[in-house]
C-alpha positions in Angstrom: -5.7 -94.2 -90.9 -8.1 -96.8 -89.7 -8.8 -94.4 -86.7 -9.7 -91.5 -89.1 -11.8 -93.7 -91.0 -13.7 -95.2 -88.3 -13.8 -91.5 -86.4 -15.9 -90.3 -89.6 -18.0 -93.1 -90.4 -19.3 -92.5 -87.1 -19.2 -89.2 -87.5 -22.1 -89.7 -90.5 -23.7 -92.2 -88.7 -24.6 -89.4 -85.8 -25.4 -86.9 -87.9 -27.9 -89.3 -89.9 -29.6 -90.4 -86.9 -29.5 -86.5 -85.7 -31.5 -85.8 -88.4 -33.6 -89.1 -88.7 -34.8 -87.9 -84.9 -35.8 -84.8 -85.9 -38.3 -86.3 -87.8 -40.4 -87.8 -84.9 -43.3 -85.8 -83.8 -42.4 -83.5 -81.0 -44.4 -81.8 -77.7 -45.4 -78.2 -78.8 -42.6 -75.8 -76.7 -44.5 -72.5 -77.6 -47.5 -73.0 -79.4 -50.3 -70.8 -79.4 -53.4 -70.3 -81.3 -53.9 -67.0 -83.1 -57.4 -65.9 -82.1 -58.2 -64.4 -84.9 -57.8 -66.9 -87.3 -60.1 -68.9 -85.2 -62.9 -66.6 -85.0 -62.7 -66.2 -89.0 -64.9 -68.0 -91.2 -61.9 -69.0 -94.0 -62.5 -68.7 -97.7 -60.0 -71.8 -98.9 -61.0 -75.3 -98.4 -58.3 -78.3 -96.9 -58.5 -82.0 -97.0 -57.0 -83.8 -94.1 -56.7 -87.3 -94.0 -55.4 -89.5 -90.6 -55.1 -92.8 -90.6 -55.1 -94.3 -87.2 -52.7 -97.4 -85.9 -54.3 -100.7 -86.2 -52.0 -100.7 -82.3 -54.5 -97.9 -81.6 -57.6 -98.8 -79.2 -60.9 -100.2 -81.1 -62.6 -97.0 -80.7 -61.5 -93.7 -79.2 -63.6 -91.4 -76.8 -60.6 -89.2 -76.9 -61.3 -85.7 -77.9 -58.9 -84.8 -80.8 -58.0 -81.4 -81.8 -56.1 -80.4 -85.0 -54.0 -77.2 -86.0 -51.7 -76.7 -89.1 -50.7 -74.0 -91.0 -47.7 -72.4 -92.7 -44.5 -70.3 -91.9 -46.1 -67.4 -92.0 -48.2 -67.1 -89.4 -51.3 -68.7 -91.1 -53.3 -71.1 -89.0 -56.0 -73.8 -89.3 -58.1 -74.7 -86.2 -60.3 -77.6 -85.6 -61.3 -78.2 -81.9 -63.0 -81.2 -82.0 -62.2 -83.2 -85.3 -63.3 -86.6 -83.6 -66.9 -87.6 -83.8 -68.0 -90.9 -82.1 -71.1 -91.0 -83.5 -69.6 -91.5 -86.9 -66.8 -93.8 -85.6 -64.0 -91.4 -86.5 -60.5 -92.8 -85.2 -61.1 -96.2 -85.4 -58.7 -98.8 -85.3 -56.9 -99.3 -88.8 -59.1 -96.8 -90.4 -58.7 -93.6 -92.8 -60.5 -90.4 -91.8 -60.9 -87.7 -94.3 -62.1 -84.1 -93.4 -62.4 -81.4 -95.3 -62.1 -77.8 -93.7 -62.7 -74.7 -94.5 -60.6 -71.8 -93.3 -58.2 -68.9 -93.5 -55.6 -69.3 -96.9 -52.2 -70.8 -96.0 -49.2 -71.1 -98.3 -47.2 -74.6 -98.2 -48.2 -76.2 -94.7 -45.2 -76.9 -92.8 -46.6 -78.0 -89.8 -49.7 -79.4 -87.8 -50.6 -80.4 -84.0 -53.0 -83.1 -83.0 -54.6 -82.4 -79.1 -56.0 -85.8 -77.5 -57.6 -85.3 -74.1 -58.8 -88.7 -73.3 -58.6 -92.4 -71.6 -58.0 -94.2 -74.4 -54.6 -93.2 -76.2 -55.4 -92.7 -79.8 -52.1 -93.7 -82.1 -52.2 -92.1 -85.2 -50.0 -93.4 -88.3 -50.2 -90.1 -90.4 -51.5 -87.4 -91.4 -51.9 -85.8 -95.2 -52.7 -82.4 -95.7 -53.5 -80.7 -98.9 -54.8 -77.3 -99.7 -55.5 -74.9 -102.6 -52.3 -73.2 -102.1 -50.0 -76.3 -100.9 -49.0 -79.3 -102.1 -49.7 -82.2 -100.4 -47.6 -83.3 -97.5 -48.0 -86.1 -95.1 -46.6 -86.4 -91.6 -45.8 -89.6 -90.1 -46.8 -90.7 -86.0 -47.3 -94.1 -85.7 -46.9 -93.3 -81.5 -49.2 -92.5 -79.6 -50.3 -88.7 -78.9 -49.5 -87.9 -74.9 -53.0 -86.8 -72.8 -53.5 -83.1 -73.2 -50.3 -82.1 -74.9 -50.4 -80.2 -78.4 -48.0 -83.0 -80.2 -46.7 -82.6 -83.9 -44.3 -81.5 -86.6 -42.9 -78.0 -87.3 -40.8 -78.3 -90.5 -41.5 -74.6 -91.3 -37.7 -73.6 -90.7 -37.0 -77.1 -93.3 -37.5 -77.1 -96.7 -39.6 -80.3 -96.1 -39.0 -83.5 -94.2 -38.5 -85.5 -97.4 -35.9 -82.8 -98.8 -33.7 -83.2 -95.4 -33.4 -86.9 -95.2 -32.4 -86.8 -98.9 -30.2 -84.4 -98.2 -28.6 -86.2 -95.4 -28.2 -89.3 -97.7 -26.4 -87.4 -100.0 -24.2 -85.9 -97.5 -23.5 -89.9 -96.4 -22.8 -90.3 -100.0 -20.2 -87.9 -100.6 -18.4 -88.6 -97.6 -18.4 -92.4 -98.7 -17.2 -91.4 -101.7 -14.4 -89.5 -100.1 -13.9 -92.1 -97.5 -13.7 -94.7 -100.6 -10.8 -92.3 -102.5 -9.2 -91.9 -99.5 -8.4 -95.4 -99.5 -7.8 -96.2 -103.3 -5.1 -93.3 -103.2 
């Protein structure tokens, strides 16, 4: 009996790291820009706020692209977000931009590009829009040199529905555990 309990509890514990990982931010496998997006002037409006590490360099020279979008194929582009002359990216600082661009449903996912020497650390970033509710994706590491690097949730209902659905599955199966030794 101790076996079985002690085969399942780390049975949980796997799984709830399995899906803690899958929370990090992640190297882009296949991602590609739809061209014609980008050419488009966009007709509804974004705001995009990233705060940057206070581990993060003073100042970035870094160039720092952004992408997000939705799962259906809707993208946002924005070569060249950072701006040195208005000290974007800063060390412990807040950044808010506010882009124009083509209509997206619920965002579900968004890529930060850093081509640079001095290894910008994000800690998140929030994006809302006029058809999506806010959602905020969480760095704190630092984005690798010229590598699209970022969150795809679109095939999740949202990172913050998974982990609470993971904690619910730990739940029930301490509950079970718990029965299983009362009985």
């Amino acid at each position: 009996m101790k076996r079985l309990l002690c085969f399942l509890l780390s049975s949980v514990f796997l799984f709830a790291l399995s899906e803690a990982t899958q929370l990090l931010p992640q190297p882009a496998e296949s991602f590609n820009f739809n061209l014609t997006y980008i050419q488009q002037a966009g007709s509804c409006s974004y705001s995009v706020v990233i705060s940057t590490s206070c581990s993060s360099p003073s100042y970035t020279r870094d160039h720092i692209s952004l992408s997000f979008g939705d799962a259906y194929g809707n993208q946002i582009y924005v070569p060249r977000i950072d701006d040195p002359s208005r000290r974007t990216f800063e060390r412990c600082s807040t950044d808010t931009f506010h882009i124009n661009g083509p209509c997206a449903y619920q965002i579900c996912y968004v890529y930060l590009y850093r081509s640079g020497p001095d290894a910008w650390i994000p800690t998140t970033v929030k994006i809302s829009g006029d058809n999506s509710r806010p959602i905020t994706f969480n760095y704190n590491t630092a984005i690798p040199n010229d590598v699209w690097f970022g969150f795809n949730l679109c095939g999740h209902a949202s990172s913050s529905n998974r982990l609470s659905s993971c904690m619910w599955f730990i739940y029930v199966i301490g509950v079970w555990i718990l029965a299983l030794l009362l009985f």
